[in-house]
VMD Tcl script that builds the backbone (N, CA, C; Angstrom):
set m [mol new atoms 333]
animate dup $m
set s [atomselect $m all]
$s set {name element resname resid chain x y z} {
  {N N UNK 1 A 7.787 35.126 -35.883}
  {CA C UNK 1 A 6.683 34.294 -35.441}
  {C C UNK 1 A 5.831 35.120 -34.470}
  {N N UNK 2 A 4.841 35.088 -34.606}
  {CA C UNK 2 A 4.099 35.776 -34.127}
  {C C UNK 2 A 3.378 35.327 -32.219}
  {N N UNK 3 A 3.315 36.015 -31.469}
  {CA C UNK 3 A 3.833 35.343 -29.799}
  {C C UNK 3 A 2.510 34.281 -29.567}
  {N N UNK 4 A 1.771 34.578 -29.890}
  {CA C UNK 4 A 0.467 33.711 -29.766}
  {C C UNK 4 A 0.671 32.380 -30.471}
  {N N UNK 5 A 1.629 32.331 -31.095}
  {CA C UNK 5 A 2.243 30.893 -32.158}
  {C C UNK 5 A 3.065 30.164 -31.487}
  {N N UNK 6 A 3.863 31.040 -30.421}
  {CA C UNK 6 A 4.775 30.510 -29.851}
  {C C UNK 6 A 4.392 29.882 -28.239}
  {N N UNK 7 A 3.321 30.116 -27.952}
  {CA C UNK 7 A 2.635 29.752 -26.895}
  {C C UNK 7 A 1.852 28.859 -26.901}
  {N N UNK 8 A 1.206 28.823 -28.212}
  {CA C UNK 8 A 0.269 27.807 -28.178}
  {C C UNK 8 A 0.346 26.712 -29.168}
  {N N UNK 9 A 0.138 25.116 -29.069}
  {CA C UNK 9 A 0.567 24.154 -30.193}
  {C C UNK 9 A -0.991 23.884 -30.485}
  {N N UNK 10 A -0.430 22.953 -31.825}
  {CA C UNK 10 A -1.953 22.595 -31.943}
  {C C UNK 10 A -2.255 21.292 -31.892}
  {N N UNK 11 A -1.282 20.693 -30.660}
  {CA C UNK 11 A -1.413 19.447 -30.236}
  {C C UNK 11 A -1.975 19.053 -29.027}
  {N N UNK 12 A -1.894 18.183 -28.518}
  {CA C UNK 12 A -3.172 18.124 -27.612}
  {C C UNK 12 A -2.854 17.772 -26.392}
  {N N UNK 13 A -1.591 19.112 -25.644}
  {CA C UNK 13 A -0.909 19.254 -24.271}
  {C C UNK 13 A -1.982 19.506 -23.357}
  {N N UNK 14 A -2.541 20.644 -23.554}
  {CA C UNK 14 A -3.772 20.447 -22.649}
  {C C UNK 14 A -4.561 19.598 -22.582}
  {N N UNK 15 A -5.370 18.811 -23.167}
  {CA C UNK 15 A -6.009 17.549 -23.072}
  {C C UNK 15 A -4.850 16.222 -22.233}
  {N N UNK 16 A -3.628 16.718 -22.587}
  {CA C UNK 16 A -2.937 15.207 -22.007}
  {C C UNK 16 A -2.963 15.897 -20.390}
  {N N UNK 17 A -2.958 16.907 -20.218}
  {CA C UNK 17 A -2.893 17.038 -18.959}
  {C C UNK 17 A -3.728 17.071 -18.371}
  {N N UNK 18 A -5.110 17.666 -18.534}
  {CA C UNK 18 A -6.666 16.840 -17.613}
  {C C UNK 18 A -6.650 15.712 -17.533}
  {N N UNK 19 A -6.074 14.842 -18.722}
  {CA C UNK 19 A -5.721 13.635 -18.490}
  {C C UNK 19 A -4.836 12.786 -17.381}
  {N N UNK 20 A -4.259 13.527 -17.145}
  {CA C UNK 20 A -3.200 13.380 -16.033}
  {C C UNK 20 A -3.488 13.811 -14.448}
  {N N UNK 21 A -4.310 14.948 -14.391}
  {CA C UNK 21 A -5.184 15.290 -13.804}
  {C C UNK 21 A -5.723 14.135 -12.767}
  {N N UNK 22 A -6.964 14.199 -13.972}
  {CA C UNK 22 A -7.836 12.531 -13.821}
  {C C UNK 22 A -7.354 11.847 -13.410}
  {N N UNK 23 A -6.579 11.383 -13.915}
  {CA C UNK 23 A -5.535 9.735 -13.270}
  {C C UNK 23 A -5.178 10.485 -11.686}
  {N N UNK 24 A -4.644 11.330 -11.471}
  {CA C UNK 24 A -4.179 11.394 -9.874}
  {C C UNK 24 A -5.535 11.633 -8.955}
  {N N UNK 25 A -6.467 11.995 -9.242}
  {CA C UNK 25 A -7.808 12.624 -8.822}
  {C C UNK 25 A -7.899 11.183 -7.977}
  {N N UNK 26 A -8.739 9.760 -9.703}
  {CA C UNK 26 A -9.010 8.912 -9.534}
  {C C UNK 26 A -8.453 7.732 -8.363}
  {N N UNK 27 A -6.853 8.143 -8.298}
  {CA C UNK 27 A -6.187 7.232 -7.963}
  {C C UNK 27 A -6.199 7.971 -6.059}
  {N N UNK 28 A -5.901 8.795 -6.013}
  {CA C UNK 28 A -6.369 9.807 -4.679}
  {C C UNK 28 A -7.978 9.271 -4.312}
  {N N UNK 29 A -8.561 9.510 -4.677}
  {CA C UNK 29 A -10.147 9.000 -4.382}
  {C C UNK 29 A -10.193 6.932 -4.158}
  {N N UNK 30 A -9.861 6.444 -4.887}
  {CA C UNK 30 A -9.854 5.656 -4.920}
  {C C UNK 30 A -9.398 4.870 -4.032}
  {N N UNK 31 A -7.803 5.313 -3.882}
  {CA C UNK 31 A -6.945 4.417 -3.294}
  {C C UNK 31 A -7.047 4.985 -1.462}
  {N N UNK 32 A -7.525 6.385 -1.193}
  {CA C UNK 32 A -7.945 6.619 -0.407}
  {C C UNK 32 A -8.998 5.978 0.290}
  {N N UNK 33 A -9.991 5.911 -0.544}
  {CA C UNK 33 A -11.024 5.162 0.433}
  {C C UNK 33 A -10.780 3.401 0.357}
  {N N UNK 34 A -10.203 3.109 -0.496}
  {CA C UNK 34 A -10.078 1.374 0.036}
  {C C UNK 34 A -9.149 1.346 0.654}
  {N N UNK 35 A -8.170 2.570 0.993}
  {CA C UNK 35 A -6.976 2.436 2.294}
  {C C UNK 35 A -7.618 2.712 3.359}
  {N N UNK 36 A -9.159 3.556 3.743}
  {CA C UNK 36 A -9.718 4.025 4.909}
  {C C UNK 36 A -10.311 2.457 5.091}
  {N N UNK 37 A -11.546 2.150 4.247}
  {CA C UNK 37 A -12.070 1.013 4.785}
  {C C UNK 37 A -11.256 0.111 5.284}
  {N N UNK 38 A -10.191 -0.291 4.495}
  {CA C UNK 38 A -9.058 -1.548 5.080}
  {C C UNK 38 A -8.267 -1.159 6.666}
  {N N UNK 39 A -8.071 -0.232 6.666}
  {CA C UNK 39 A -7.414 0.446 7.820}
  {C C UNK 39 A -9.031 0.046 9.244}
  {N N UNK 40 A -9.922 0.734 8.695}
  {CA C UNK 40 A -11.165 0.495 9.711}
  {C C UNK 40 A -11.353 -0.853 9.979}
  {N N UNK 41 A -11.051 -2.102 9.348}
  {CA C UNK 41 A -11.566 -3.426 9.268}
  {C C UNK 41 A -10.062 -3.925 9.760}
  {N N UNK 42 A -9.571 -3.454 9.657}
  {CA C UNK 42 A -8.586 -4.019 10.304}
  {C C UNK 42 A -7.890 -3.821 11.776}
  {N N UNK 43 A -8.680 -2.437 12.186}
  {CA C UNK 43 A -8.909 -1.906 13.309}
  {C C UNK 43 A -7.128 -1.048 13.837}
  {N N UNK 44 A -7.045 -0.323 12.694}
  {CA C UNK 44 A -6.011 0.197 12.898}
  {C C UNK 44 A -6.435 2.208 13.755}
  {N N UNK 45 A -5.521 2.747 14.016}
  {CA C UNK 45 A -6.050 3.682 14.889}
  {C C UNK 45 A -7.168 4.950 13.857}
  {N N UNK 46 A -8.012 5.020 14.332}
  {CA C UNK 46 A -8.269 6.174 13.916}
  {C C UNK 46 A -7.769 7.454 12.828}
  {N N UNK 47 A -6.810 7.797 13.477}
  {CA C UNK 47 A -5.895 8.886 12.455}
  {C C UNK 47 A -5.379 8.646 11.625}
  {N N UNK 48 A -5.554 7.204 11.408}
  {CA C UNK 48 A -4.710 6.385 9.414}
  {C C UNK 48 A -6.135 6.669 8.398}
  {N N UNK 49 A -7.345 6.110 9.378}
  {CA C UNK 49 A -8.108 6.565 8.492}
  {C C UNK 49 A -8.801 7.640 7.773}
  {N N UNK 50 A -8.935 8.602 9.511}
  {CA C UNK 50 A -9.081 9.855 8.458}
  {C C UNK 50 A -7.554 10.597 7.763}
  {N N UNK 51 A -6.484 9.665 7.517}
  {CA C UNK 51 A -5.571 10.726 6.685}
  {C C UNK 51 A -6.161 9.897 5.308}
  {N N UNK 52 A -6.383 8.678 5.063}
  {CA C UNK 52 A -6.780 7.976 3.752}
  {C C UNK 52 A -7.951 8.989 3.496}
  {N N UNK 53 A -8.757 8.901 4.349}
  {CA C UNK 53 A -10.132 9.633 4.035}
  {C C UNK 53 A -10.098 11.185 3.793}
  {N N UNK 54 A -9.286 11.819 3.883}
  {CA C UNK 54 A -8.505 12.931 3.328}
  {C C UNK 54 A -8.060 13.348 2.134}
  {N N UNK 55 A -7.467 12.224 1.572}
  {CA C UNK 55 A -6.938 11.843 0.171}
  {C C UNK 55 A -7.954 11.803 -0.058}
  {N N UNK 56 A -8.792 10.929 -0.336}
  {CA C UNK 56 A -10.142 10.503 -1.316}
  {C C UNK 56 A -11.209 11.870 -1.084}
  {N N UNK 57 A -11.188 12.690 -0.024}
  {CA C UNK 57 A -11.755 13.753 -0.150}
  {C C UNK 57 A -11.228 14.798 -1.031}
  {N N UNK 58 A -9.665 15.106 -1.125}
  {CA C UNK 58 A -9.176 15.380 -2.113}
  {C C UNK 58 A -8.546 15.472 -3.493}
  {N N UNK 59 A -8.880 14.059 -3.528}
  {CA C UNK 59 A -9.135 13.717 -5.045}
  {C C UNK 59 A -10.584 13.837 -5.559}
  {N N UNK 60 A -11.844 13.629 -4.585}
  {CA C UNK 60 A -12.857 13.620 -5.261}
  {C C UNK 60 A -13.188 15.311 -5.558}
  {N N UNK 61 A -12.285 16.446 -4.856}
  {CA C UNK 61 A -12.530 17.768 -5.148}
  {C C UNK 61 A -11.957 17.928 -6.460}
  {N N UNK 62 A -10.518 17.655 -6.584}
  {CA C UNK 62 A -9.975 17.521 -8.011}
  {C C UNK 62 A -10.588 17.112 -9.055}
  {N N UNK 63 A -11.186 15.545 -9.055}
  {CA C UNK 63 A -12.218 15.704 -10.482}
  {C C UNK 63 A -13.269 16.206 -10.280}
  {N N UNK 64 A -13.650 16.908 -9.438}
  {CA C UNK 64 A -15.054 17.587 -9.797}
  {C C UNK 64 A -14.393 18.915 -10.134}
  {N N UNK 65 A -13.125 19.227 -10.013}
  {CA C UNK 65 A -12.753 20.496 -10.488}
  {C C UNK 65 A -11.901 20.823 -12.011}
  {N N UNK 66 A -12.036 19.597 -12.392}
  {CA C UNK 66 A -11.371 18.913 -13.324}
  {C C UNK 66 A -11.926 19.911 -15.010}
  {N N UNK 67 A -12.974 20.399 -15.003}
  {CA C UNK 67 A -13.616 21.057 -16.139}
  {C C UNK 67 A -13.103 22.287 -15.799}
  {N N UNK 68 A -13.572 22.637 -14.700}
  {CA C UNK 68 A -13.434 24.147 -14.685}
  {C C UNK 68 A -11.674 24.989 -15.087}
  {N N UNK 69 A -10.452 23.616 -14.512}
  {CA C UNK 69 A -9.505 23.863 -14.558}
  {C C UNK 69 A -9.300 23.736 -16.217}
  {N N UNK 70 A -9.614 23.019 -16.794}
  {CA C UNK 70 A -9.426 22.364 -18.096}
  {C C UNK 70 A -9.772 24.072 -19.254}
  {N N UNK 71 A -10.538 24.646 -18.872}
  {CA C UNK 71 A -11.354 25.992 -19.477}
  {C C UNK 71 A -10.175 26.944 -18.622}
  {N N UNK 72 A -9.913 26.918 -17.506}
  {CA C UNK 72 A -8.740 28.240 -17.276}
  {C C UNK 72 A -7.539 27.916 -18.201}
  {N N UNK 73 A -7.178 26.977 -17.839}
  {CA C UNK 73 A -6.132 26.512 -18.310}
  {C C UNK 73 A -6.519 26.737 -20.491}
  {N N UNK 74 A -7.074 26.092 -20.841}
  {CA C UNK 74 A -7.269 26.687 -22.119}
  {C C UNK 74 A -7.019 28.126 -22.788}
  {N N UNK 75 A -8.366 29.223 -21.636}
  {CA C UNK 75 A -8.580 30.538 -21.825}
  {C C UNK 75 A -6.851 31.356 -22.154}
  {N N UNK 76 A -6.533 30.661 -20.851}
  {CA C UNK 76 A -4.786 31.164 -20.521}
  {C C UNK 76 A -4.046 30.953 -21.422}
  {N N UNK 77 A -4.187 29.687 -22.017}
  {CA C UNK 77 A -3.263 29.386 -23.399}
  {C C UNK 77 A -3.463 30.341 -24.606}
  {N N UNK 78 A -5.031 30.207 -24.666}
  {CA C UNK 78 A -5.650 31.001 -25.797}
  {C C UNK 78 A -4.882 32.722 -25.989}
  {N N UNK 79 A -4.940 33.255 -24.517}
  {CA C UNK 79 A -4.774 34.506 -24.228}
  {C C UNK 79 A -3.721 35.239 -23.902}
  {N N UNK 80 A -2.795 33.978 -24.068}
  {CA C UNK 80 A -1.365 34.120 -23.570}
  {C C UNK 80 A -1.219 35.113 -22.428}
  {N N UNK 81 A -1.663 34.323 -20.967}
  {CA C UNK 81 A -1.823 34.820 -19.544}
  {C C UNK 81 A -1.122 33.873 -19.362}
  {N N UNK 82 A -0.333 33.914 -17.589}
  {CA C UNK 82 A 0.626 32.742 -17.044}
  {C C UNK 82 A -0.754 32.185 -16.317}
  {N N UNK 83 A -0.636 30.726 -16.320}
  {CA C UNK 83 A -1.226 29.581 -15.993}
  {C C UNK 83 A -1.163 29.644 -14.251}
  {N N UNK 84 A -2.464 30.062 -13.700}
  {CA C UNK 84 A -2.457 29.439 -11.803}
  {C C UNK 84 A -3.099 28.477 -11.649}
  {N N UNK 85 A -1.838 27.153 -11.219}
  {CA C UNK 85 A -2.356 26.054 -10.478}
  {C C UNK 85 A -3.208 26.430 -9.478}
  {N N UNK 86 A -2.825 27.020 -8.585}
  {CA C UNK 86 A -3.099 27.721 -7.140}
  {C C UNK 86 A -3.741 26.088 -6.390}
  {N N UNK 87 A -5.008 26.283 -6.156}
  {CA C UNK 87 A -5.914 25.710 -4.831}
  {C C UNK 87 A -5.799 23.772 -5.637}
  {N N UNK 88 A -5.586 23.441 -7.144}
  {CA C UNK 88 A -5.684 22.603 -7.099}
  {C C UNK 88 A -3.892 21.980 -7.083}
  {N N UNK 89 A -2.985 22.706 -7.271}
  {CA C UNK 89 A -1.773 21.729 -7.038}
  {C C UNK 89 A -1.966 21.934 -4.983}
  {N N UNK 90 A -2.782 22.540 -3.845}
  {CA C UNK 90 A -2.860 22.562 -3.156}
  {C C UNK 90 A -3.397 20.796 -2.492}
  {N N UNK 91 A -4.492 21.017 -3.514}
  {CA C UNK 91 A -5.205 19.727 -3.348}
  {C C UNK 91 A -4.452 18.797 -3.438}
  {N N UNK 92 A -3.716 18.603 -4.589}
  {CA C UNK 92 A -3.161 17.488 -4.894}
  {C C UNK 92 A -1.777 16.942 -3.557}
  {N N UNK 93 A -1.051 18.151 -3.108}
  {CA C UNK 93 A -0.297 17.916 -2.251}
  {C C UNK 93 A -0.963 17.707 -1.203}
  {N N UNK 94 A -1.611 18.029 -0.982}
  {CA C UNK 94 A -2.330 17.654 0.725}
  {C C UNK 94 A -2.759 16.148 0.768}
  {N N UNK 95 A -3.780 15.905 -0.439}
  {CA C UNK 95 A -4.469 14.700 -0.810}
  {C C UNK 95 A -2.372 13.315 -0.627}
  {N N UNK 96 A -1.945 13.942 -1.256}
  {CA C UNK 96 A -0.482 12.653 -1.027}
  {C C UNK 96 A 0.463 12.815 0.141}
  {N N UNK 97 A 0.177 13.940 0.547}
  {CA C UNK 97 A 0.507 13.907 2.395}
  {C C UNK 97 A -0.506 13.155 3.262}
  {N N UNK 98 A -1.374 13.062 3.029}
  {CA C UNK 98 A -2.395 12.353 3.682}
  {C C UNK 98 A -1.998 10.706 3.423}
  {N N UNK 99 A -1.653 10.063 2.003}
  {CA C UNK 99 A -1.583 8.916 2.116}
  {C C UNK 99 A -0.241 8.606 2.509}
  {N N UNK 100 A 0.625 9.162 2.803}
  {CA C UNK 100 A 2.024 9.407 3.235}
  {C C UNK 100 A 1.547 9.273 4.829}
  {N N UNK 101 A 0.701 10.007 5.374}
  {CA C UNK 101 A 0.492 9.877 6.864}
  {C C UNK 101 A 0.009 8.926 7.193}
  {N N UNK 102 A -0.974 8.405 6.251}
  {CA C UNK 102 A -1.577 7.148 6.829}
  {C C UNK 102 A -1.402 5.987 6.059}
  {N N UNK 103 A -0.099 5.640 5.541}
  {CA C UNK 103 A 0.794 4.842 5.140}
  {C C UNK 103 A 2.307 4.641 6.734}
  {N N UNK 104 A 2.018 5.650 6.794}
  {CA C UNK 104 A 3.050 5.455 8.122}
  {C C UNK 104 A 2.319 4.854 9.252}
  {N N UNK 105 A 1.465 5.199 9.607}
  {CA C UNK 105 A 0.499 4.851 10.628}
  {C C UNK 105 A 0.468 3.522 10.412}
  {N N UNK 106 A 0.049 3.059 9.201}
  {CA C UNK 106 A -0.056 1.505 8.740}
  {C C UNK 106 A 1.004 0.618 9.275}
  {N N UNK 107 A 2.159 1.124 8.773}
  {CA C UNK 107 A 3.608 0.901 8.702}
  {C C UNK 107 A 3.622 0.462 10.336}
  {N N UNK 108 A 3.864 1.677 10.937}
  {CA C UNK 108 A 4.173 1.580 12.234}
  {C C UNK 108 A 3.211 0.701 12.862}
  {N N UNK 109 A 2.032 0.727 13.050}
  {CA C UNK 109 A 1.471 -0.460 13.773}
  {C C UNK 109 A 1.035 -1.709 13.739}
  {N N UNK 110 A 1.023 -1.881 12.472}
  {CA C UNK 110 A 0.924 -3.330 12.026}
  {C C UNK 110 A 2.007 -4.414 12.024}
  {N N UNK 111 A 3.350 -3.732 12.286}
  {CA C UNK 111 A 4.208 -4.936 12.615}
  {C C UNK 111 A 3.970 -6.022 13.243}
}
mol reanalyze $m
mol bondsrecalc $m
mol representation Tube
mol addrep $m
């Protein structure tokens, strides 16, 4: 079998994974900023909101980075090169430490 056969399918792994992508981007952006506003209206401290507002800053970098990764990630398959997450599995961890921080914050003072 020839190595370029063995690397690459002709099913549609890469597409499920921008897909997957997307969904954490969306849900980071999203759930970030209706955790900042709710946190602000509810007059919780400061530092819950900008960790929500953190997340949603880093999810909204993720889908806007969402093409460009989608084309490395392809090229790499195509070219049989190893695949760098690098700066966006960065994003993604920071963006769910953030709602982790200001999920605690929540936690802790709203009793």
């Amino acid at each position: 079998m020839a190595p370029e056969k063995e690397i690459w399918d002709s099913g549609l792994q890469s597409e499920r994974t921008r897909l997957a992508w997307v969904r954490t981007a969306v849900a980071l952006c999203t759930g970030g900023l209706g955790a900042a506003g709710l946190s602000l209206r509810q007059g919780l401290p400061l530092p819950a909101a900008a960790a929500f507002a953190l997340a949603a800053l880093c999810g909204s970098l993720l889908l806007i980075r969402t093409g460009v990764r989608w084309r490395r990630v392809q090229e790499a398959l195509h070219g049989g090169r190893p695949l760098d997450p690098g700066l966006d599995v960065f994003l993604a961890w920071l963006g769910t430490l953030s709602v982790v921080a200001g999920a605690f914050t929540f936690v802790f003072v709203v009793r």
